[in-house]
BANUVEX-228906 format. One record per residue: residue number from 1; x, y, z of N, C-alpha, C, O in turn. Coordinates in nm, 2 decimals, always signed. Layout:
BEGIN
<pt><nr>NUM</nr><n_X>X</n_X><n_Y>Y</n_Y><n_Z>Z</n_Z><ca_X>X</ca_X><ca_Y>Y</ca_Y><ca_Z>Z</ca_Z><c_X>X</c_X><c_Y>Y</c_Y><c_Z>Z</c_Z><o_X>X</o_X><o_Y>Y</o_Y><o_Z>Z</o_Z></pt>
...
This chain:
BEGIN
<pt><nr>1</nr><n_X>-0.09</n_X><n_Y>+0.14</n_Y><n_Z>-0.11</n_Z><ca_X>-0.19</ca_X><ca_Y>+0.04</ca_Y><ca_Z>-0.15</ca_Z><c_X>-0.20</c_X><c_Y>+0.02</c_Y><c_Z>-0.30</c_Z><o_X>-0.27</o_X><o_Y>-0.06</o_Y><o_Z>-0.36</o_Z></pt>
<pt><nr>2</nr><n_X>-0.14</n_X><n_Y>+0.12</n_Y><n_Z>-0.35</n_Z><ca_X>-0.13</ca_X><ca_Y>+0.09</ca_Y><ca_Z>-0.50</ca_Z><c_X>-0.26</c_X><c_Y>+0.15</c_Y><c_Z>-0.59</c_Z><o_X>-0.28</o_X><o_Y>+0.13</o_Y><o_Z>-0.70</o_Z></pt>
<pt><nr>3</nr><n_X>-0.35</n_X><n_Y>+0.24</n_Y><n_Z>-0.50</n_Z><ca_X>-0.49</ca_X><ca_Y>+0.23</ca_Y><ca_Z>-0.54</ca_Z><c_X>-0.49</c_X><c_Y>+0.36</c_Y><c_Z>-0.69</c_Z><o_X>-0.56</o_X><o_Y>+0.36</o_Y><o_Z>-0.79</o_Z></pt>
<pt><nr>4</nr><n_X>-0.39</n_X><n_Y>+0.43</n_Y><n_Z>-0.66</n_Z><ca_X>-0.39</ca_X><ca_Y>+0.55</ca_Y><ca_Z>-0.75</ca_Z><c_X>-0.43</c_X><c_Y>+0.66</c_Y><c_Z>-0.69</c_Z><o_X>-0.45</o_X><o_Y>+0.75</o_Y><o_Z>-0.78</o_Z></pt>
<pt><nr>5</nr><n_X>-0.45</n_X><n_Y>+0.69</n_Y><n_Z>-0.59</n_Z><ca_X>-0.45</ca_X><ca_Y>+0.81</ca_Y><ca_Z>-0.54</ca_Z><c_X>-0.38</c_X><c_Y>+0.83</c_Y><c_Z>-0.33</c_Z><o_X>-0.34</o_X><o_Y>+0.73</o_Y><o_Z>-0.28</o_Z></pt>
<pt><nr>6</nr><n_X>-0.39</n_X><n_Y>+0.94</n_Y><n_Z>-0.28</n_Z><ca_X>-0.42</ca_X><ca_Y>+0.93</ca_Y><ca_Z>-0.14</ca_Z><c_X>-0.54</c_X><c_Y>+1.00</c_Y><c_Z>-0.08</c_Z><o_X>-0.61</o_X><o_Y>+1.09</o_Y><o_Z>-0.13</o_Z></pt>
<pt><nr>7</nr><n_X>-0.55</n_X><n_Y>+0.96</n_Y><n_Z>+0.04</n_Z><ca_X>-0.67</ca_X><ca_Y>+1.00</ca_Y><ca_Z>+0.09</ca_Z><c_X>-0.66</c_X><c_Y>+1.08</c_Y><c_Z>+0.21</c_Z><o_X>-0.54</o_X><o_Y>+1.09</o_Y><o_Z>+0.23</o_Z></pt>
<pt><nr>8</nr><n_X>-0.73</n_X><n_Y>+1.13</n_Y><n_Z>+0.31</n_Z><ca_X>-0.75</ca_X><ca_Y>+1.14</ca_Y><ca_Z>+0.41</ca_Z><c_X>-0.67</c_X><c_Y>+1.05</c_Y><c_Z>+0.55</c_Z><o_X>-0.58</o_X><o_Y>+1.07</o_Y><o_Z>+0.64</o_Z></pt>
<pt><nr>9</nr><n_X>-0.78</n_X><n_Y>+0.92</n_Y><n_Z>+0.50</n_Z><ca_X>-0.67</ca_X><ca_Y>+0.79</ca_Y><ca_Z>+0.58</ca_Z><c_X>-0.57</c_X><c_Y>+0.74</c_Y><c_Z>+0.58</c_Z><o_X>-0.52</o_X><o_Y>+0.72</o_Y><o_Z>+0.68</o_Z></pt>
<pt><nr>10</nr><n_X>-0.49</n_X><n_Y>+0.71</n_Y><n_Z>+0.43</n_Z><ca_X>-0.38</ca_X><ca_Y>+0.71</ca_Y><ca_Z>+0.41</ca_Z><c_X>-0.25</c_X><c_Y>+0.79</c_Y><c_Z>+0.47</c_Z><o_X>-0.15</o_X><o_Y>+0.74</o_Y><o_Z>+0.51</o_Z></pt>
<pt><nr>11</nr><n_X>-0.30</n_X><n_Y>+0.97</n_Y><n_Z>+0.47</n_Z><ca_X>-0.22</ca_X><ca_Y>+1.09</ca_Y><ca_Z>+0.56</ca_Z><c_X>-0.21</c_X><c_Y>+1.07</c_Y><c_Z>+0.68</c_Z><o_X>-0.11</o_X><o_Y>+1.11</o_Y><o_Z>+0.74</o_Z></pt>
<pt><nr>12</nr><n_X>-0.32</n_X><n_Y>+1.00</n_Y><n_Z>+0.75</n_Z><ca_X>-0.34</ca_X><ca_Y>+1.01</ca_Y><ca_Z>+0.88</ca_Z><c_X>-0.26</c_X><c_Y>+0.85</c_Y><c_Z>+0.97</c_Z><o_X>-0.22</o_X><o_Y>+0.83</o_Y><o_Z>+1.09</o_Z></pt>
<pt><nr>13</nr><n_X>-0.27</n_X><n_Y>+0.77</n_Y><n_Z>+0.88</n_Z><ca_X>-0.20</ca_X><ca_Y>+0.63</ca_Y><ca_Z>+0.88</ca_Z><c_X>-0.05</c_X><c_Y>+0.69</c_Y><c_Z>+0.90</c_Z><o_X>+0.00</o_X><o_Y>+0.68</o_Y><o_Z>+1.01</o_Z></pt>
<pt><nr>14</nr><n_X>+0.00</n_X><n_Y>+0.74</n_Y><n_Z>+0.79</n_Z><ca_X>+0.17</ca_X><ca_Y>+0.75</ca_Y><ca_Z>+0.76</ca_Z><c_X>+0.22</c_X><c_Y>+0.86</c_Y><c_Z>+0.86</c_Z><o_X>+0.33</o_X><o_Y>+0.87</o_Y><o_Z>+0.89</o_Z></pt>
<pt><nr>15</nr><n_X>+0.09</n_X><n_Y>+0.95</n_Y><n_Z>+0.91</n_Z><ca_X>+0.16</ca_X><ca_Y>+1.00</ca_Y><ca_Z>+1.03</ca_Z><c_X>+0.15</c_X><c_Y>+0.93</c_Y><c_Z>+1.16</c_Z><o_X>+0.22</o_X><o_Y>+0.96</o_Y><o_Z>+1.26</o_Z></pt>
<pt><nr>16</nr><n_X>+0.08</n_X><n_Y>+0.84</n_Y><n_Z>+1.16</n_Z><ca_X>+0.04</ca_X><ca_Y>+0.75</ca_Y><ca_Z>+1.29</ca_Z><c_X>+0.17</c_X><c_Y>+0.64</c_Y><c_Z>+1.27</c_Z><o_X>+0.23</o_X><o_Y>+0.59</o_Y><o_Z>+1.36</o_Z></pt>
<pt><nr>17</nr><n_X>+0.20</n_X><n_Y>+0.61</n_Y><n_Z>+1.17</n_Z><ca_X>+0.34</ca_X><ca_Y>+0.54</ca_Y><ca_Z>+1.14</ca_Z><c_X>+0.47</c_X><c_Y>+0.58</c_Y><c_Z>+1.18</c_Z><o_X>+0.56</o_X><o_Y>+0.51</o_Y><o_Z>+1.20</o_Z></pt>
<pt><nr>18</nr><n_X>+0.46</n_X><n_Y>+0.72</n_Y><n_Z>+1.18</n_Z><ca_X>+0.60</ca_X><ca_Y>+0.84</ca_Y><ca_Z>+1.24</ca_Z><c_X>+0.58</c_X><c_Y>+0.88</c_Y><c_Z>+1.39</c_Z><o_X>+0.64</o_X><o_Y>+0.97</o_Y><o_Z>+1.46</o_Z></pt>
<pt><nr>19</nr><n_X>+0.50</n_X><n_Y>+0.82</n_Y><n_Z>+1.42</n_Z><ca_X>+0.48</ca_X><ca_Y>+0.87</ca_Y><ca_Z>+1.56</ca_Z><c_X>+0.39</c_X><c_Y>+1.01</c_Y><c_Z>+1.59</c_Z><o_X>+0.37</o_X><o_Y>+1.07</o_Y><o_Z>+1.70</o_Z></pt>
<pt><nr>20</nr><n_X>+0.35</n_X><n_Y>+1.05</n_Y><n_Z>+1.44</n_Z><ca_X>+0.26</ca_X><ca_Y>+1.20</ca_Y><ca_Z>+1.42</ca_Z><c_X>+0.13</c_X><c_Y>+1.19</c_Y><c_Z>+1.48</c_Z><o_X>+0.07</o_X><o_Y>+1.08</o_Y><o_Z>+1.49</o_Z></pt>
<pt><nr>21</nr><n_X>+0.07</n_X><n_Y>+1.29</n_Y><n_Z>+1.53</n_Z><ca_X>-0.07</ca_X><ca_Y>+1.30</ca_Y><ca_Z>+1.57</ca_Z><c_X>-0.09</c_X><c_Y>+1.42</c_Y><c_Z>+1.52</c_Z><o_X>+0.00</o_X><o_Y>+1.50</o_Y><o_Z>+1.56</o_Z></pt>
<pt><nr>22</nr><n_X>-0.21</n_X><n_Y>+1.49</n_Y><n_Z>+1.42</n_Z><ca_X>-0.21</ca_X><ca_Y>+1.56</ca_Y><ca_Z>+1.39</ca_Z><c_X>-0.35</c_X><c_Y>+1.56</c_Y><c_Z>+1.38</c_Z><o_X>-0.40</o_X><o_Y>+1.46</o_Y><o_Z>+1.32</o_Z></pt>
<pt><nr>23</nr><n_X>-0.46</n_X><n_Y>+1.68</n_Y><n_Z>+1.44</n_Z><ca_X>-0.60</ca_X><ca_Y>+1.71</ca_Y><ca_Z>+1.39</ca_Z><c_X>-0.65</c_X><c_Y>+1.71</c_Y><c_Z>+1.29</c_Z><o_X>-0.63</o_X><o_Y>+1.80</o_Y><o_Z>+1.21</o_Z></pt>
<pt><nr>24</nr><n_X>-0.74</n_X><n_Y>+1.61</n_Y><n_Z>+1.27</n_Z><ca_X>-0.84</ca_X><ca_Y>+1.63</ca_Y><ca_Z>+1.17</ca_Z><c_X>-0.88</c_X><c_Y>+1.73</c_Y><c_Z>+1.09</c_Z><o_X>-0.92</o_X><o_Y>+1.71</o_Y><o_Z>+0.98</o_Z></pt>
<pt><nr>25</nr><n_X>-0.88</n_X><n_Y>+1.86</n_Y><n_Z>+1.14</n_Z><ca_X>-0.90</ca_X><ca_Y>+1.94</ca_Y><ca_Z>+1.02</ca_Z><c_X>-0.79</c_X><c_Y>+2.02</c_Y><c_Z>+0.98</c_Z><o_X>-0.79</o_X><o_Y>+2.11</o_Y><o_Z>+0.90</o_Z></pt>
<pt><nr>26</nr><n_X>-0.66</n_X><n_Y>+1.98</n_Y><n_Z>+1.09</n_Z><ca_X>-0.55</ca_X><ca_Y>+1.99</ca_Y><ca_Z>+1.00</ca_Z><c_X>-0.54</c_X><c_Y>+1.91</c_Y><c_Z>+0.90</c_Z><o_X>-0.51</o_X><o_Y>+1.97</o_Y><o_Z>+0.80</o_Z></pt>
<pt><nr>27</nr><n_X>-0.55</n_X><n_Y>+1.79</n_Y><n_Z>+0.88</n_Z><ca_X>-0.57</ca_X><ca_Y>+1.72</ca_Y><ca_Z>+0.78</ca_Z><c_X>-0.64</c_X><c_Y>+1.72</c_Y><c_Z>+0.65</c_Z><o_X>-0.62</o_X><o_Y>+1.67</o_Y><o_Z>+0.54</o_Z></pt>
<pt><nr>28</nr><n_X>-0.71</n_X><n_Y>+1.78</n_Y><n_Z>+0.71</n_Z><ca_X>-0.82</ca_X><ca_Y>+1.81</ca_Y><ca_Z>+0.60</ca_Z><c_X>-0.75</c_X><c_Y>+1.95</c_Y><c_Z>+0.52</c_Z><o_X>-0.74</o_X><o_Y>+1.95</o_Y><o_Z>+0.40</o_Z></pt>
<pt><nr>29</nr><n_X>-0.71</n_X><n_Y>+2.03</n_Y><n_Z>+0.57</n_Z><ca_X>-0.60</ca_X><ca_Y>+2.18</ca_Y><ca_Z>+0.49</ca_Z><c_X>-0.50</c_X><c_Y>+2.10</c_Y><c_Z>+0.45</c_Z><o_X>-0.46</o_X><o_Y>+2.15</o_Y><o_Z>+0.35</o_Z></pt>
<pt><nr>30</nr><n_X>-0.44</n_X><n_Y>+2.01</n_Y><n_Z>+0.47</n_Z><ca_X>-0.29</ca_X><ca_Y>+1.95</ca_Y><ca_Z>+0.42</ca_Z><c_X>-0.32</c_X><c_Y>+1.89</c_Y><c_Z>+0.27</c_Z><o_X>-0.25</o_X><o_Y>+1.89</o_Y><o_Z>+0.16</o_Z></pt>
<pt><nr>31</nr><n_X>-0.47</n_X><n_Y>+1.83</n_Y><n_Z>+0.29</n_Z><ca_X>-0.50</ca_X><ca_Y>+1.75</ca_Y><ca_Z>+0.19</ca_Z><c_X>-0.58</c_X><c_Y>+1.89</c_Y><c_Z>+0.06</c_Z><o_X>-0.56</o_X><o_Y>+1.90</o_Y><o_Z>-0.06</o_Z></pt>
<pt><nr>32</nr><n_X>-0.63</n_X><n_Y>+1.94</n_Y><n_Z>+0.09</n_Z><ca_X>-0.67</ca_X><ca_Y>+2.10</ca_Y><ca_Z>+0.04</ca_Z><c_X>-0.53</c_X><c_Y>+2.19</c_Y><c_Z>-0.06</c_Z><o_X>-0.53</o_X><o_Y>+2.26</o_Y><o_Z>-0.16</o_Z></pt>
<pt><nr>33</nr><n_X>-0.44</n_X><n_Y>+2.13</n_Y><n_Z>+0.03</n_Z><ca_X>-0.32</ca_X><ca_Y>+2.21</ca_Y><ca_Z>-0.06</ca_Z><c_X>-0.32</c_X><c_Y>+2.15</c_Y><c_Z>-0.21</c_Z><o_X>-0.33</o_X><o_Y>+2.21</o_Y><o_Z>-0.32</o_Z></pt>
<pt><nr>34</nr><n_X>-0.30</n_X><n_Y>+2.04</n_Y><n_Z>-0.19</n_Z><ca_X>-0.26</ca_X><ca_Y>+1.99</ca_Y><ca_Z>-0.32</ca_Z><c_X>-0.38</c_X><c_Y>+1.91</c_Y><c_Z>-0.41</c_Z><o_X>-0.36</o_X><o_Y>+1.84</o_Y><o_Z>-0.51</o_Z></pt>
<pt><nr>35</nr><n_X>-0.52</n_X><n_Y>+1.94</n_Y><n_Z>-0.35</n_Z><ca_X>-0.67</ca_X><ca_Y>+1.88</ca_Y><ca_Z>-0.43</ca_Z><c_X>-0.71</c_X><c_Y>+1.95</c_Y><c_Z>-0.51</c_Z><o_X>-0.82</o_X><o_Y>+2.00</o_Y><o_Z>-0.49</o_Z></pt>
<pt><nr>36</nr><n_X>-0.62</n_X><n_Y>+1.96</n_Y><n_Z>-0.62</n_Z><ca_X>-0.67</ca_X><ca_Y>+2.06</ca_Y><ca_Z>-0.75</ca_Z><c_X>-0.82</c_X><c_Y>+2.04</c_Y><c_Z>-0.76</c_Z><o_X>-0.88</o_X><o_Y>+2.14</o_Y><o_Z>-0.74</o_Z></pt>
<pt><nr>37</nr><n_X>-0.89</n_X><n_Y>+1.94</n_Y><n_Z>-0.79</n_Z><ca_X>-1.01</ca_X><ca_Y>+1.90</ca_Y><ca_Z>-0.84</ca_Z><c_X>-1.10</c_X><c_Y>+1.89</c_Y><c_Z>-0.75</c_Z><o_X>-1.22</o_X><o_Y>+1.88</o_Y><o_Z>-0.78</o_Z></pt>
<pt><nr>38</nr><n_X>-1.03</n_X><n_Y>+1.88</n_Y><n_Z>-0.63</n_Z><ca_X>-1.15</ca_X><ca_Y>+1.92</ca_Y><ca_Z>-0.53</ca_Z><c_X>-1.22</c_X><c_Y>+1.76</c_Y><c_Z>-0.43</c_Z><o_X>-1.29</o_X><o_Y>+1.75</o_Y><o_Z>-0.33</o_Z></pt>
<pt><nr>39</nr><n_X>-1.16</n_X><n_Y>+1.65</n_Y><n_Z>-0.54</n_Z><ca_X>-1.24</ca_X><ca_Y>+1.54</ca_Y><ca_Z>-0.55</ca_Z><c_X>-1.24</c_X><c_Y>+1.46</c_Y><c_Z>-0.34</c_Z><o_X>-1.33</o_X><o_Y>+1.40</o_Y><o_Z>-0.28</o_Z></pt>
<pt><nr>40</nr><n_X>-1.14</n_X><n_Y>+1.49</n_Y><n_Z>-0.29</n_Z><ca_X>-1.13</ca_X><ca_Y>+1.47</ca_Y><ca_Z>-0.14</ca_Z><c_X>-0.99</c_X><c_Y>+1.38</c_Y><c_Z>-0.17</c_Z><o_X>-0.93</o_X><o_Y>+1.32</o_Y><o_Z>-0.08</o_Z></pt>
<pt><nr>41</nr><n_X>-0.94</n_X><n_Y>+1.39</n_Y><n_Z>-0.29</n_Z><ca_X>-0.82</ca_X><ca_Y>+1.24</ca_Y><ca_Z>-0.29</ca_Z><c_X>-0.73</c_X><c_Y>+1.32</c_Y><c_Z>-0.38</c_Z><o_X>-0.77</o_X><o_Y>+1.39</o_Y><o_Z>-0.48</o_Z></pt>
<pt><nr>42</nr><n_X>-0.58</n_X><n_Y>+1.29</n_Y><n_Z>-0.34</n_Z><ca_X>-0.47</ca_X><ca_Y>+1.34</ca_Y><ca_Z>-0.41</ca_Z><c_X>-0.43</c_X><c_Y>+1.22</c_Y><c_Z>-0.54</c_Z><o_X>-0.38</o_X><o_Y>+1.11</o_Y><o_Z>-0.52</o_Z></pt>
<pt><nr>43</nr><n_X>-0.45</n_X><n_Y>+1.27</n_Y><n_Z>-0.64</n_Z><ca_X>-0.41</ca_X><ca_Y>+1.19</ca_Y><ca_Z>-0.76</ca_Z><c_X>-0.27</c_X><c_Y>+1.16</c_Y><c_Z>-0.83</c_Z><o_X>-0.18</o_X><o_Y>+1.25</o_Y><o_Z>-0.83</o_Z></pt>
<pt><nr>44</nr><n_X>-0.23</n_X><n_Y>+1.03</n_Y><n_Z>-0.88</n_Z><ca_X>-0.06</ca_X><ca_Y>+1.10</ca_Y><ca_Z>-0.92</ca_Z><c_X>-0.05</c_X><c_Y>+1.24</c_Y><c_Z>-0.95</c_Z><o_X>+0.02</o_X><o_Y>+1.32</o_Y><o_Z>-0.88</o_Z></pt>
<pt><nr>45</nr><n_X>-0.11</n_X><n_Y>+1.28</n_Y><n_Z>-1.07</n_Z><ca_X>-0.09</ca_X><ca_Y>+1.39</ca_Y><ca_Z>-1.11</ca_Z><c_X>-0.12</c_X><c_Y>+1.56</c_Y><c_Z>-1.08</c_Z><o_X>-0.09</o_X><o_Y>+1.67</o_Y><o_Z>-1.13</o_Z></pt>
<pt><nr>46</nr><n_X>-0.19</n_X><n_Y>+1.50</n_Y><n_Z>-0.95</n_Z><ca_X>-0.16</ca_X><ca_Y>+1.67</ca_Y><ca_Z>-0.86</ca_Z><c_X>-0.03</c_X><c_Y>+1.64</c_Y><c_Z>-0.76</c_Z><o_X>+0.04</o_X><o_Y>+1.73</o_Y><o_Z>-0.72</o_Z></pt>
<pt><nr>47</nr><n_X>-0.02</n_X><n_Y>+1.49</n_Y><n_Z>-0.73</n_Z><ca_X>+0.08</ca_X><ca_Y>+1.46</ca_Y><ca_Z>-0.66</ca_Z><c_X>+0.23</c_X><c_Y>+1.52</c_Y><c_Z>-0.71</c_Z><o_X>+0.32</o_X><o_Y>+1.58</o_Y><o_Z>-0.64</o_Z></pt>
<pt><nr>48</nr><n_X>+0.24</n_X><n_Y>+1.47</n_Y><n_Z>-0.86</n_Z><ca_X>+0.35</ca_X><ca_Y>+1.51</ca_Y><ca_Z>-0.92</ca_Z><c_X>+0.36</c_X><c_Y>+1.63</c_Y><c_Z>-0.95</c_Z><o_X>+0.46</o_X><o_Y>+1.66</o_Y><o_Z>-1.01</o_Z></pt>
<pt><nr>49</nr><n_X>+0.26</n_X><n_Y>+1.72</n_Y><n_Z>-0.94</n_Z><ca_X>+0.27</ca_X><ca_Y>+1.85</ca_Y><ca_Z>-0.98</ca_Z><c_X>+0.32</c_X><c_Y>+1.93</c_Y><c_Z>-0.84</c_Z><o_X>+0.39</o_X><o_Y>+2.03</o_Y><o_Z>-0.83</o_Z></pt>
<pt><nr>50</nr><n_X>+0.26</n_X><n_Y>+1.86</n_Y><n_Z>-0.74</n_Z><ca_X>+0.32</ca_X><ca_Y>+1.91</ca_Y><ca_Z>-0.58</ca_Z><c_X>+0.45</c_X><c_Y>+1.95</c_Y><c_Z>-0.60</c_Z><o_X>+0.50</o_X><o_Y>+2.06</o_Y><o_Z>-0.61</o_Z></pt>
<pt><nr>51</nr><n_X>+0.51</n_X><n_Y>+1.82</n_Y><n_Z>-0.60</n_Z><ca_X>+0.65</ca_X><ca_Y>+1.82</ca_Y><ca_Z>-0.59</ca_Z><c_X>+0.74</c_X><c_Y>+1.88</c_Y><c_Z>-0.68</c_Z><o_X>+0.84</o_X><o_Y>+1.92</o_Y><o_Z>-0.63</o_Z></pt>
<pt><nr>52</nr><n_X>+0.70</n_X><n_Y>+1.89</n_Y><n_Z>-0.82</n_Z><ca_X>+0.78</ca_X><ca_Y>+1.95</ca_Y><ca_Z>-0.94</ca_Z><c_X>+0.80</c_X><c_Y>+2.09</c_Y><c_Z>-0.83</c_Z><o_X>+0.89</o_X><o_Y>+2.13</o_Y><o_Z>-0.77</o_Z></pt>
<pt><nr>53</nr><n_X>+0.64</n_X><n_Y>+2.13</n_Y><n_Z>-0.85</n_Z><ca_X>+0.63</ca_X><ca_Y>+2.32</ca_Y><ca_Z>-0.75</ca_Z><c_X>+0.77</c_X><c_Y>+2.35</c_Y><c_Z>-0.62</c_Z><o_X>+0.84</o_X><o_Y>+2.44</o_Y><o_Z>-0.59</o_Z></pt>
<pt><nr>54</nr><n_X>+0.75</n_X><n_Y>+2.17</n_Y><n_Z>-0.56</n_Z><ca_X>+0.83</ca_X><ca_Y>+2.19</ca_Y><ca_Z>-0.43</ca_Z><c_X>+1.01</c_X><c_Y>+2.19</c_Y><c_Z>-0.49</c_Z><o_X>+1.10</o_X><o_Y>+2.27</o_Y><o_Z>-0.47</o_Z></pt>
<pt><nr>55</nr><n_X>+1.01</n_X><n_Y>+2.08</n_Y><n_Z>-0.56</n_Z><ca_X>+1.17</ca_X><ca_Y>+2.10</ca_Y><ca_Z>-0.59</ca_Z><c_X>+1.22</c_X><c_Y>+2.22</c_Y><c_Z>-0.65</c_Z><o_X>+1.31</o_X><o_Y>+2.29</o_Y><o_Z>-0.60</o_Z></pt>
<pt><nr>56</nr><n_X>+1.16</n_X><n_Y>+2.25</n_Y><n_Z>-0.75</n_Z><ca_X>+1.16</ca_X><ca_Y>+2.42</ca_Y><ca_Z>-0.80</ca_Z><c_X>+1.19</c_X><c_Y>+2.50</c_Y><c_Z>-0.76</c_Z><o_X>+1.25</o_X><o_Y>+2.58</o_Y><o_Z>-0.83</o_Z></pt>
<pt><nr>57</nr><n_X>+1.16</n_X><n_Y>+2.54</n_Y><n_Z>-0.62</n_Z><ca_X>+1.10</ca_X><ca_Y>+2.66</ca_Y><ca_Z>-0.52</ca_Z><c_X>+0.99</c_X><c_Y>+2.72</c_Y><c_Z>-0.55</c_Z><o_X>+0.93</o_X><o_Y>+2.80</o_Y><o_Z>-0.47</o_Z></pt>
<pt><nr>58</nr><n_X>+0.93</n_X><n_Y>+2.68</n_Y><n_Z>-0.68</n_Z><ca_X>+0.76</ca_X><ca_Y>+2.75</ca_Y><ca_Z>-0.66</ca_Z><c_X>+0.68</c_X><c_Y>+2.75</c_Y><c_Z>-0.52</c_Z><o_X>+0.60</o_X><o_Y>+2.84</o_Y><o_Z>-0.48</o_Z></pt>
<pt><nr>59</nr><n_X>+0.70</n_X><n_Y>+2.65</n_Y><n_Z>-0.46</n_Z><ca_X>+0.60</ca_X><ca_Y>+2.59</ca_Y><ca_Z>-0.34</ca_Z><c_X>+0.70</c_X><c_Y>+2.59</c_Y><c_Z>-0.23</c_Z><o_X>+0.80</o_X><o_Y>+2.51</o_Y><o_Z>-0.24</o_Z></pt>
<pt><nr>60</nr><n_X>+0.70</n_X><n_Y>+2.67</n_Y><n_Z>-0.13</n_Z><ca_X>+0.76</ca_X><ca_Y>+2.64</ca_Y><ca_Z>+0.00</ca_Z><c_X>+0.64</c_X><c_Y>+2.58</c_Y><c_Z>+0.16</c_Z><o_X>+0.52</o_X><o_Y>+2.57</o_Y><o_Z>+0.18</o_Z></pt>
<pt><nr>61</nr><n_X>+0.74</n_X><n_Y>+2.57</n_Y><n_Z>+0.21</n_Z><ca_X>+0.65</ca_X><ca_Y>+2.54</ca_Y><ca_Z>+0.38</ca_Z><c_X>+0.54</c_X><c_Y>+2.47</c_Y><c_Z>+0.33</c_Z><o_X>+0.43</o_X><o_Y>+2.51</o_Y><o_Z>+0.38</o_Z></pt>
<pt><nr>62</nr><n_X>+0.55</n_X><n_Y>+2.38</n_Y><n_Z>+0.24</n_Z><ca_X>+0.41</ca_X><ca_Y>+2.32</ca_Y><ca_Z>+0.21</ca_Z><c_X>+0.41</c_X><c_Y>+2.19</c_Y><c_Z>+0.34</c_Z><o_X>+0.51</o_X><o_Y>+2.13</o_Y><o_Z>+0.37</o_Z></pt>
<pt><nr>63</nr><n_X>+0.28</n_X><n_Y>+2.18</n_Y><n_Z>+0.41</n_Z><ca_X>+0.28</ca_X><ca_Y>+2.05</ca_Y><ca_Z>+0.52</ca_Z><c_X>+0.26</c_X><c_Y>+1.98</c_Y><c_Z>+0.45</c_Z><o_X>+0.31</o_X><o_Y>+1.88</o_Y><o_Z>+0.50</o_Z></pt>
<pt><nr>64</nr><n_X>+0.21</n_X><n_Y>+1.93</n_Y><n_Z>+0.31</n_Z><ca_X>+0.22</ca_X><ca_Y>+1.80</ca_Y><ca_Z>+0.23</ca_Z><c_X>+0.37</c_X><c_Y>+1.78</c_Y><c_Z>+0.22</c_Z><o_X>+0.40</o_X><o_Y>+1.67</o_Y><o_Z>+0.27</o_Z></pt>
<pt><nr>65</nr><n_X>+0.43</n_X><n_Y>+1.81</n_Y><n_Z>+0.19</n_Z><ca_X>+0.57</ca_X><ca_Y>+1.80</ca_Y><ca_Z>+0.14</ca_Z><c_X>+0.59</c_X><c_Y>+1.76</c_Y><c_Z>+0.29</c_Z><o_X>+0.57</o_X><o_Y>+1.64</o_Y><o_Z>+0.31</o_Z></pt>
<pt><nr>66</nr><n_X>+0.63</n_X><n_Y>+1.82</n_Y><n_Z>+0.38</n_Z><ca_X>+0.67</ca_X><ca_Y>+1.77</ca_Y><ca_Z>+0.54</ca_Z><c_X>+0.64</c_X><c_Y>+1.64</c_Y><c_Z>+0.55</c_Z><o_X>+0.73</o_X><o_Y>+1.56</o_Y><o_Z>+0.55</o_Z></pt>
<pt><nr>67</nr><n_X>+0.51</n_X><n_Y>+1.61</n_Y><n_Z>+0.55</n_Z><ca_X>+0.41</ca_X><ca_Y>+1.43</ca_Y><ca_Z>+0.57</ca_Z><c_X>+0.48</c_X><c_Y>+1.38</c_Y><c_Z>+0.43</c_Z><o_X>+0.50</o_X><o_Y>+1.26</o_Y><o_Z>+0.44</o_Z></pt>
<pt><nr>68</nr><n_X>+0.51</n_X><n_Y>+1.42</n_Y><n_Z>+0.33</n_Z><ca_X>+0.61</ca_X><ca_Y>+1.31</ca_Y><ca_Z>+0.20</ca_Z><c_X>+0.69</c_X><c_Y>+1.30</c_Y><c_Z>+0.27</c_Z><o_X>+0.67</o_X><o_Y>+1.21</o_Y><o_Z>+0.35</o_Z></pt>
<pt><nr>69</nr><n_X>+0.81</n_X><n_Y>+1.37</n_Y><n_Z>+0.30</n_Z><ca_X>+0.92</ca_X><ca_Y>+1.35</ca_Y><ca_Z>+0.28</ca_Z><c_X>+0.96</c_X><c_Y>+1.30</c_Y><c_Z>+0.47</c_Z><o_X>+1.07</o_X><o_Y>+1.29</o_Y><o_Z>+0.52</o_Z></pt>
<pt><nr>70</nr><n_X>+0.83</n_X><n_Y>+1.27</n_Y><n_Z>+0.54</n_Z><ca_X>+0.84</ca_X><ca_Y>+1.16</ca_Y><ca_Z>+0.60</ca_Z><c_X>+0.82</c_X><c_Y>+1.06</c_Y><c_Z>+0.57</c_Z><o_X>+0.92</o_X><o_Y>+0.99</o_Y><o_Z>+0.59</o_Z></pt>
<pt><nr>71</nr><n_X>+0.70</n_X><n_Y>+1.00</n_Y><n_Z>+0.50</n_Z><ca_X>+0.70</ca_X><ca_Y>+0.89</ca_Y><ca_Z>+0.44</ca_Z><c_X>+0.80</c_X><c_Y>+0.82</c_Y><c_Z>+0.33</c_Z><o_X>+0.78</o_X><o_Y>+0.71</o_Y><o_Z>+0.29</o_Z></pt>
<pt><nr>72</nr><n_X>+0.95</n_X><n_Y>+0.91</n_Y><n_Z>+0.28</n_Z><ca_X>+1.01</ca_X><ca_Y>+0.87</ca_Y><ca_Z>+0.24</ca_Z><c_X>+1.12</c_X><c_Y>+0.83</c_Y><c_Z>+0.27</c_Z><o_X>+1.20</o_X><o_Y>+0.75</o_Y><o_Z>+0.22</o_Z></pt>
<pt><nr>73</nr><n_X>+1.12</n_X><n_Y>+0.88</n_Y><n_Z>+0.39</n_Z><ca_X>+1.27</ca_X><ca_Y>+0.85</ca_Y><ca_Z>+0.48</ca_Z><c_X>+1.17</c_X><c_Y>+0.73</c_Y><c_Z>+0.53</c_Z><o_X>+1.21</o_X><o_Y>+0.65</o_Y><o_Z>+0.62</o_Z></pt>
């Protein structure tokens, strides 16, 4: 949507888009991984810091990275 961040619904959209069904407060820990600031919403720049960690190998078995790299295929 272009808004500058993701949210909660956005996560739960793009897995309802993949055919995912995933609990709410799993949702809520997926979104926890990468909410540096706590604010309820993933920003470019915790976004891009996800992924730097994931390409890296800093970050493994991350479920955000799983729900991206559905949303990218």
């Amino acid at each position: 949507e272009k808004k500058g961040y993701i949210s909660i619904n956005d996560l739960r959209r793009g897995l309802q888009h993949h055919g995912e069904s995933i609990p709410g407060d799993v949702l809520h820990d997926i979104l926890r991984e990468i909410d540096t600031n706590h604010n309820g919403q993933v920003e470019l720049e915790e976004y891009l810091a996800m992924i730097s960690a994931i390409k890296s190998g800093d970050v493994v078995n991350s479920r955000f990275a799983k729900v991206a790299d559905m949303e990218e295929e």
